[in-house]
C-alpha positions in Angstrom: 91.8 58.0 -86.4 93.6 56.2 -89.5 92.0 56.7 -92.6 91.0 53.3 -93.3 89.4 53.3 -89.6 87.4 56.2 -90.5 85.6 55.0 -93.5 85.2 51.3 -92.1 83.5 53.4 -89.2 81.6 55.4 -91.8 80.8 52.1 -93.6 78.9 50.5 -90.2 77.1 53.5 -89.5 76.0 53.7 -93.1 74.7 49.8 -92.9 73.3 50.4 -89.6 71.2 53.2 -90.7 69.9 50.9 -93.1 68.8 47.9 -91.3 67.0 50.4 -89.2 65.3 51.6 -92.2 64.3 48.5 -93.6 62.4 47.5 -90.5 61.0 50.1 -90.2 59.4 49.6 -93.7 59.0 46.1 -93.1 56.9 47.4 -89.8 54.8 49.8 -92.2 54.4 47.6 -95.1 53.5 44.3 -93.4 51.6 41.7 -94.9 48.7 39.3 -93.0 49.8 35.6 -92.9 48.4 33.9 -95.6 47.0 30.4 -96.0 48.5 28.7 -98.3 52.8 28.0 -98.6 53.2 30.8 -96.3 51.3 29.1 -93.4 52.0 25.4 -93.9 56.2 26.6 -93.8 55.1 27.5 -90.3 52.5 24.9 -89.3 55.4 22.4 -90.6 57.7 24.6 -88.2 55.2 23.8 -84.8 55.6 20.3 -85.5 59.5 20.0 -86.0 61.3 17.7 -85.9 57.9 15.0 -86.3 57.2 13.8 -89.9 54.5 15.3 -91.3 53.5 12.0 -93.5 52.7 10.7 -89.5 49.3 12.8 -90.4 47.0 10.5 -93.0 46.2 14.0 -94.9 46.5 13.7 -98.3 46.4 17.7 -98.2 49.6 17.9 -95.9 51.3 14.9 -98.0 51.6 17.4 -101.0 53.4 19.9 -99.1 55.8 17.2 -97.6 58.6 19.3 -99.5 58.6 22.4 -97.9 59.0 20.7 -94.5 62.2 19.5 -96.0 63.6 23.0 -96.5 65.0 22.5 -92.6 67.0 25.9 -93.6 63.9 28.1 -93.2 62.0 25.5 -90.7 64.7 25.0 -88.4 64.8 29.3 -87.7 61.1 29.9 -87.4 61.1 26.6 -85.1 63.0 28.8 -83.2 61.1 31.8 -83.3 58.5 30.0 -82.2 60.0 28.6 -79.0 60.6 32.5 -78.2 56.7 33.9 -79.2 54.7 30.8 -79.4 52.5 30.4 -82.3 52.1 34.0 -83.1 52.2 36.9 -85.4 55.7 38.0 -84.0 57.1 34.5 -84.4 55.7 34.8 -88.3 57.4 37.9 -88.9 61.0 37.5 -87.5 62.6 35.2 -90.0 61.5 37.0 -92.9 62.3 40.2 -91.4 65.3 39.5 -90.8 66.6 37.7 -94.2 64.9 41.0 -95.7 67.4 43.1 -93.2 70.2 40.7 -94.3 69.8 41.2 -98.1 69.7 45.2 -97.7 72.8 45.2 -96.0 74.1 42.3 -98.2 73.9 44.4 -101.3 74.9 47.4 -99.7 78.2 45.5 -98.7 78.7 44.0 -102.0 77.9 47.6 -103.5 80.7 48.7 -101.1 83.3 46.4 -102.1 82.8 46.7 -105.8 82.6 50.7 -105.7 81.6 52.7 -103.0 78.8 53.3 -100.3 76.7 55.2 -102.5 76.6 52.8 -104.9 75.9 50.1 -101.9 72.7 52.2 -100.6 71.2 52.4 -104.0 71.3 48.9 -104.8 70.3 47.9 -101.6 67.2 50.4 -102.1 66.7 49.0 -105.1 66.9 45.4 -104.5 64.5 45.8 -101.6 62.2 47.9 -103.1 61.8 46.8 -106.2 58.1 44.3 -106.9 59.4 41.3 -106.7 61.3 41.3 -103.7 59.1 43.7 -101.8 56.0 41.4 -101.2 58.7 38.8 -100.2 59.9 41.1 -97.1 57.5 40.0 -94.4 56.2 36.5 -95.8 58.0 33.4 -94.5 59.2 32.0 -97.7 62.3 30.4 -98.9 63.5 32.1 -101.8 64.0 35.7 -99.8 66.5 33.6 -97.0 67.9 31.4 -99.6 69.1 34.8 -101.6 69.9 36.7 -98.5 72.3 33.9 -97.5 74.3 33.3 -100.7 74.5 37.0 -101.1 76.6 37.4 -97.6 78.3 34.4 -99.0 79.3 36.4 -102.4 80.0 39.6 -99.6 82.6 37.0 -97.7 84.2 35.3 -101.1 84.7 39.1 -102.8 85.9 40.2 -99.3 88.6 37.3 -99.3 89.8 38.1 -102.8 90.7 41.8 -102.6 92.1 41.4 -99.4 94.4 38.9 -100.9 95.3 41.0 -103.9 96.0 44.0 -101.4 96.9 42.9 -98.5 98.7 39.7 -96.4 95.5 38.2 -94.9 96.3 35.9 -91.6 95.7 32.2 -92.3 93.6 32.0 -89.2 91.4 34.9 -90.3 90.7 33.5 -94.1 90.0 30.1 -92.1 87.2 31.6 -90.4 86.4 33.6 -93.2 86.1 30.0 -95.6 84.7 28.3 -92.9 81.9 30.8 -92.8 81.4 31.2 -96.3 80.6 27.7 -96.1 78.1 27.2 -93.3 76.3 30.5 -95.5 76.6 28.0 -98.7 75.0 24.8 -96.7 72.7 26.8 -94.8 71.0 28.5 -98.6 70.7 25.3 -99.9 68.9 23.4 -96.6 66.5 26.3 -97.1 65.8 26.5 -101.0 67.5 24.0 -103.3 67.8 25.5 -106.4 70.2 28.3 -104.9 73.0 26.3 -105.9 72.5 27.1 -109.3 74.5 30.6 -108.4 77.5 28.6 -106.5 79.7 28.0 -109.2 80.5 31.9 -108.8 82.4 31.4 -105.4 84.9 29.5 -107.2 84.9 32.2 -109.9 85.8 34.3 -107.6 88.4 31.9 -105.9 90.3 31.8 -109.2 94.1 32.6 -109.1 93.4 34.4 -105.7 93.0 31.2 -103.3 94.9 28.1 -103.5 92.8 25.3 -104.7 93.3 23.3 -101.1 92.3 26.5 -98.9 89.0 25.9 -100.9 88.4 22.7 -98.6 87.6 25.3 -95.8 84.1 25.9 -97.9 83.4 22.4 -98.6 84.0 21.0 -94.7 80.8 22.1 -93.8 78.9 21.8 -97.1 79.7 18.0 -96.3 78.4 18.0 -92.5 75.5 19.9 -93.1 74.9 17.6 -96.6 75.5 14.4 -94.6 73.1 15.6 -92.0 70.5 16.3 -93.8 70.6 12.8 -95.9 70.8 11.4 -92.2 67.7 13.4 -90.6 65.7 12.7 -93.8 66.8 9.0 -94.0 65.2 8.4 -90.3 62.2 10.5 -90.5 61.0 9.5 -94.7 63.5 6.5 -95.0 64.9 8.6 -98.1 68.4 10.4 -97.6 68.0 12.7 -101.1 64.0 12.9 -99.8 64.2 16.6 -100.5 65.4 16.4 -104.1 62.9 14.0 -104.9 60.2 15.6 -103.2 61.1 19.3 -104.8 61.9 17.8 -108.2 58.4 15.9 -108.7 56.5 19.3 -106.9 56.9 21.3 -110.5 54.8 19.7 -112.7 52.4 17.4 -109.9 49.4 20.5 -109.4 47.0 21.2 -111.1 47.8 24.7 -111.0 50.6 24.6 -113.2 48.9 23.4 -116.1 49.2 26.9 -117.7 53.1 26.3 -118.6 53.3 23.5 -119.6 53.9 21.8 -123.3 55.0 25.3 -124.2 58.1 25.7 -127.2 61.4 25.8 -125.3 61.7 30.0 -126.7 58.5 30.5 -124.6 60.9 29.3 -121.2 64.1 31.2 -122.3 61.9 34.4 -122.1 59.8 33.7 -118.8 62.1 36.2 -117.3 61.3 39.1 -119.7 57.5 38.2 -118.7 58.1 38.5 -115.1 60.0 41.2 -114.8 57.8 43.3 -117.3 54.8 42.3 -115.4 56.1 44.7 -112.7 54.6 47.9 -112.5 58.5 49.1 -113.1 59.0 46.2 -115.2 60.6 48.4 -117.9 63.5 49.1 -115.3 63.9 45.8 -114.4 64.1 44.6 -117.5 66.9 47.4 -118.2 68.4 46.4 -115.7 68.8 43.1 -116.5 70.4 43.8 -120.1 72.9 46.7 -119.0 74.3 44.2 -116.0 74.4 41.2 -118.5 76.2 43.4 -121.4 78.0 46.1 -119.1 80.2 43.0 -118.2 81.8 43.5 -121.5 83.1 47.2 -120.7 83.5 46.9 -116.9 85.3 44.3 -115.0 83.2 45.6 -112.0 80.2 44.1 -113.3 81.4 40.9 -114.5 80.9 39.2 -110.7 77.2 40.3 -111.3 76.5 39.3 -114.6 78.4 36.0 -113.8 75.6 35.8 -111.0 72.5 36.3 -113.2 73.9 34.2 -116.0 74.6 31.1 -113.8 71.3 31.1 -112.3 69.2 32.3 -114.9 70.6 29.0 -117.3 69.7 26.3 -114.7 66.7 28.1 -113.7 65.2 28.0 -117.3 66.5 24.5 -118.1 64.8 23.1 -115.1 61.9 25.3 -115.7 61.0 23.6 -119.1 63.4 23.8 -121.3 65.1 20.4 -121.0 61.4 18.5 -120.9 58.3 20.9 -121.4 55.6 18.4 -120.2 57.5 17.7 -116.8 59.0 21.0 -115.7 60.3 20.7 -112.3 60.8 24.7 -111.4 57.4 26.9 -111.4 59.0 29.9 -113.4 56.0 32.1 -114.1 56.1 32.8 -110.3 57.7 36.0 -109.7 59.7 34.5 -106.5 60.9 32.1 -108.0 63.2 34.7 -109.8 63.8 36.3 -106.3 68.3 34.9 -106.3 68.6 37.1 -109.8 67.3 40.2 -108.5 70.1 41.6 -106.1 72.7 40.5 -109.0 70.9 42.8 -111.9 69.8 45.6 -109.4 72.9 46.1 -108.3 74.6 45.9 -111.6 72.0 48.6 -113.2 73.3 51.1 -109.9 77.2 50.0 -111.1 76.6 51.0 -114.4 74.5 54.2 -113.9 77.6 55.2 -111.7 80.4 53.8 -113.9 79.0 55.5 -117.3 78.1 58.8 -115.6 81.5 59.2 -113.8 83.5 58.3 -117.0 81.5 61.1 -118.4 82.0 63.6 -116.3 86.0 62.8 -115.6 86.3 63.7 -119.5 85.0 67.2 -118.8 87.9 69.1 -116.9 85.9 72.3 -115.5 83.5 69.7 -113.6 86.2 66.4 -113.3 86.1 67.1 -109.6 82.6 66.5 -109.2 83.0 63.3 -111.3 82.3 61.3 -108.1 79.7 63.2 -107.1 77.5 63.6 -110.5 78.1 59.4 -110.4 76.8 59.1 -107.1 74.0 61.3 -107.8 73.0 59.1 -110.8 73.6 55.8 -108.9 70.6 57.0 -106.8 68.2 58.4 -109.2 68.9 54.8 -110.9 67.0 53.2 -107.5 65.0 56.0 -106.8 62.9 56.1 -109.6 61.5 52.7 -110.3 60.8 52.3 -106.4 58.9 55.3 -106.4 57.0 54.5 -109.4 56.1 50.7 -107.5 55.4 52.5 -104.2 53.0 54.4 -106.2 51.5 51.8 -107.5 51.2 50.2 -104.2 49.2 53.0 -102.4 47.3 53.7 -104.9 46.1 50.0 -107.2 43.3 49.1 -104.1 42.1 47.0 -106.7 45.4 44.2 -106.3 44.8 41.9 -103.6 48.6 42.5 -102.6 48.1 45.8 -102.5 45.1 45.8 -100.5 46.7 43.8 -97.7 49.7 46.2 -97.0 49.3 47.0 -93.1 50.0 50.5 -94.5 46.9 50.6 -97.3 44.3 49.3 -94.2 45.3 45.7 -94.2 45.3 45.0 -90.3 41.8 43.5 -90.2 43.3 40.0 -88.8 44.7 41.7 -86.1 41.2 43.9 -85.5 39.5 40.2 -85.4 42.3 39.6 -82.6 41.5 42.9 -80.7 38.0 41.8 -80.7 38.4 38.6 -79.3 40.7 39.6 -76.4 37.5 42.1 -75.5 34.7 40.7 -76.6 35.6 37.0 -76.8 34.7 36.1 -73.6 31.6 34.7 -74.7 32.8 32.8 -77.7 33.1 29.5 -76.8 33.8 27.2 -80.2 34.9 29.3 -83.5 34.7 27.4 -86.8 36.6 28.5 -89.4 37.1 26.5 -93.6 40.3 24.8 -93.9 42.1 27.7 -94.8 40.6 30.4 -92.7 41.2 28.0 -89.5 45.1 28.6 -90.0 44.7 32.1 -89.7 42.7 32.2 -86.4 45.2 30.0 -84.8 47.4 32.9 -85.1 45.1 35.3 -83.8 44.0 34.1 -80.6 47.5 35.1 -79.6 48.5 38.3 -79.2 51.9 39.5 -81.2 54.2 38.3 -78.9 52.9 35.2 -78.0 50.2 35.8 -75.1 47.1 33.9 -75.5 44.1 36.3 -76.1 41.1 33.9 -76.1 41.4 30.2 -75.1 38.1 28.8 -76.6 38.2 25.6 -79.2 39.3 25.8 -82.6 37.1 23.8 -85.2 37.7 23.1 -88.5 34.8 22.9 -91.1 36.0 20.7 -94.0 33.8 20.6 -97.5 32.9 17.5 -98.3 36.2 16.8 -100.2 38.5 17.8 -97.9 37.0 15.5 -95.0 40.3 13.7 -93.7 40.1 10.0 -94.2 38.9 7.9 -91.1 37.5 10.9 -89.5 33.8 12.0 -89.5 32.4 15.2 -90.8 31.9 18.1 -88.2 29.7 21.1 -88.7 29.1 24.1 -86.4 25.9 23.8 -84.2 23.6 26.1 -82.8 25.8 28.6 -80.1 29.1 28.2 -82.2 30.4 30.9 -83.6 32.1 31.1 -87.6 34.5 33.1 -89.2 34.5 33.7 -92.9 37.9 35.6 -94.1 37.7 37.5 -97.4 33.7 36.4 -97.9 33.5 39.4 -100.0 37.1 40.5 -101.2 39.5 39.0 -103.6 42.1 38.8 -101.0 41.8 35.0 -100.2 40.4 33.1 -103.2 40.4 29.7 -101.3 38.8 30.9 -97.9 36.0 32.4 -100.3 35.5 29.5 -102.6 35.5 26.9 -99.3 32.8 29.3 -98.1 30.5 28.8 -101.2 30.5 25.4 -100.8 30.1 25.1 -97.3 27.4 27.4 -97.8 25.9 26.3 -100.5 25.4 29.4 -102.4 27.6 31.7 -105.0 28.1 34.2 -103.7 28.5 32.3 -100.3 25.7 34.4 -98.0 25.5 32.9 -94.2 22.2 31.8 -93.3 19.1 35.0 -92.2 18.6 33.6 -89.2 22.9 33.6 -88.1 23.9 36.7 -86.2 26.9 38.8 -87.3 28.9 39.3 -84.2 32.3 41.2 -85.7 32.7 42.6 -88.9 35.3 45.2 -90.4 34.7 47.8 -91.9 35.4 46.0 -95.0 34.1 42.9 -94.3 36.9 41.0 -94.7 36.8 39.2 -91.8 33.2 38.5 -89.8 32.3 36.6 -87.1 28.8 35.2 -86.9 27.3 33.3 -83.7 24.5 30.5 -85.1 21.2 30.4 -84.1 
């Protein structure tokens, strides 16, 4: 077998190995749906392609936005046409954009240097805690990165082959064509991702001929014309997604606690979130030797040119330009999701770049110089994702931690089990606003299969009440289920309950019967009486 055959073979078995991995962890390490963004990404998906301002809900008006990101809604549309409204259909598409980034990195990682290097910044970059909670939650900034980094796989591809090789036209055509549906495709699902696309024409620079680069920007225009024309017939607005995600950042009540700040306070957000991390030393090492290694290595100039470009916009956006009216949420560790494979990789580059520079200097050892490098690439990743896997079996005091399938976190999926034996005899369940999402999901089994085929109720507080509509409450032989009544894990479920129960902390009437409970009483089930 030719040489190059042999380590492109080595290279697929390498990557495969690793997408086997990571579901495997994403299996273990599972989170429960959650009722809040999470949810209303995949309620919004159910009722695709129908506008969800058709519903006089006040509640679902604010959210209008994330229906718009059609790049995440369109794919979990999909799953859902496969499994129904169901746990499997929630998992797949952030699964899979989890897969994609691990074996993204580990390409890029490839390209740059070598496979070792690839595998540790792919461990790394999955592993670390800000990406990790990301892995099985149906969110947009996880696809949105996993996307454009393929695309910066596909642009880096196309450049060394050019400087090495003759590449066929019809081969770069496909290539160009694909790097652009990737491009389109990471902006339909989170906007701001095109902060980082200026580094595809860095890349492009004195390697492609300026009019190959209308390969890339054919289908940026169909999928940017489609989307003004799908948003112009169902809001009336072509740039309804701009609008809607530019006035979200600064409309809640929630962010109140950055805004008005100095414009220093924004240019260090990213310090805050990354040191917040139970690694966040690491990360925030890693972000200074990428950003500064680019002066020594050209290798790391395409990552620092990564975090740079989207770390500017990001904090400009984020408060910087106008401090009262930011129109990014910055103090939320997602949000700073696209900068992470850029700086995790770059902190495995340099490990491997210093210590083999080292070690070529000493001539008993210069033969292992390769090895000694690749050796420190993976201590590099190893470390800091052991010390947040620590921290993530043992901390049951986080809420996120808590949740992990792996840390006892399956008590949805107990109330499920329940129902399909026991349920037989529930005939109505009520559930608060919140809570009522999550037993949608569960009176279907994983794949789909429905498991209990009673009605769903909704008890709304007297605020949430949906105009035109009367208020409901459960009567006597309907059943209710409280989520996280007495946990930390859902703040909203629990606060809903105290008011709908009238008491703090929310305690269900004497005379109510608990039906199901777990062991934790995180979920219970009570029948009225």
């Amino acid at each position: 077998m030719p040489v190059r055959a042999h380590e492109r073979l080595h290279t697929l078995v390498v990557g495969g190995l690793l997408a086997i991995a990571t579901v495997l962890v994403e299996i273990v390490y599972r989170l429960p749906p959650y009722p809040s963004d999470q949810l209303y990404y995949f309620d919004f998906a159910e009722s695709f392609p129908a506008s969800p301002l058709a519903d006089n809900s006040l509640f679902l008006q604010r959210f209008v936005h994330q229906f718009l990101r059609y790049g995440l809604v369109f794919p979990m549309r999909l799953a859902q046409e496969v499994f129904g409204y169901s746990q499997g259909a929630y998992l797949l598409v952030p699964v899979a954009a989890g897969v994609a980034l691990a074996v993204g990195v580990y390409l890029l990682g490839v390209l740059l240097v070598n496979r070792t290097v690839g595998v540790a910044g792919a461990v790394l970059t999955v592993g670390n805690s800000i990406v990790f909670p990301e892995l099985t939650q149906p969110l947009p900034d996880l696809l949105a990165t996993s996307l454009f980094c393929w695309a910066v796989v596909v642009a880096v591809a196309i450049r060394q082959r050019r400087r090495v090789v003759t590449v066929t036209r019809r081969r770069e055509t496909v290539a160009l064509l694909v790097l652009g549906v990737l491009l389109g495709w990471s902006y339909l699902t989170r906007e701001y991702i095109v902060f980082c696309w200026p580094l595809i024409p860095l890349l492009f620079l004195r390697r492609v001929p300026l009019r190959r680069w209308l390969w890339v920007a054919l289908p940026l225009v169909v999928i940017g014309g489609g989307e003004a024309i799908v948003n112009a017939v169902l809001f009336g607005d072509p740039l309804a997604r701009l609008h809607a995600s530019a006035a979200h950042g600064s409309v809640a009540p929630a962010v109140t606690d950055f805004l008005g700040h100095s414009r220093r306070w924004y240019l260090t957000r990213v310090l805050a979130v990354l040191g917040a991390a139970p690694e966040g030393q690491w990360l925030k090492g890693a972000l200074v030797v990428t950003v500064l290694g680019a002066v020594f290595s050209r290798k790391l100039v395409v990552l620092a040119a990564w975090a740079v470009l989207f770390y500017v916009p990001l904090v400009a956006f984020g408060g910087v330009i106008d401090p009262d009216h930011p129109m990014v949420r910055i103090l939320k560790e997602r949000y700073w999701l696209p900068l992470m494979p850029a700086i995790m990789l770059g902190a495995v580059v340099a490990g491997w770049l210093v210590v083999h520079a080292v070690v070529r200097r000493a001539p008993p050892v210069r033969a292992y110089a390769g090895v000694a490098a690749g050796v420190a690439a993976l201590a590099v990743a190893v470390v800091p994702v052991s010390i947040a896997q620590h921290v993530r079996m043992t901390d049951r005091d986080d809420p996120l931690n808590a949740t992990y399938a792996v840390n006892g976190g399956t008590q949805l999926e107990q109330f499920r089990s329940w129902l399909a034996a026991d349920g037989g005899d529930v005939d109505t369940i009520w559930a608060d606003q919140r809570s009522v999402r999550l037993v949608r999901v569960f009176v279907n089994g994983t794949f789909g299969e429905p498991v209990w085929r009673g009605r769903i109720a909704t008890w709304y507080t007297p605020e949430q009440v949906p105009a035109g509509t009367a208020a409901e409450a459960p009567q006597a032989g309907d059943h209710v289920m409280f989520y996280s009544l007495r946990s930390t894990i859902c703040g909203y479920c629990r606060g809903n309950a105290e008011v709908l129960l009238d008491s703090r902390p929310a305690r269900p009437p004497a005379t109510w019967r608990l039906v199901f409970t777990t062991d934790d009483d995180v979920v219970q089930v009570y029948e009225i009486r």
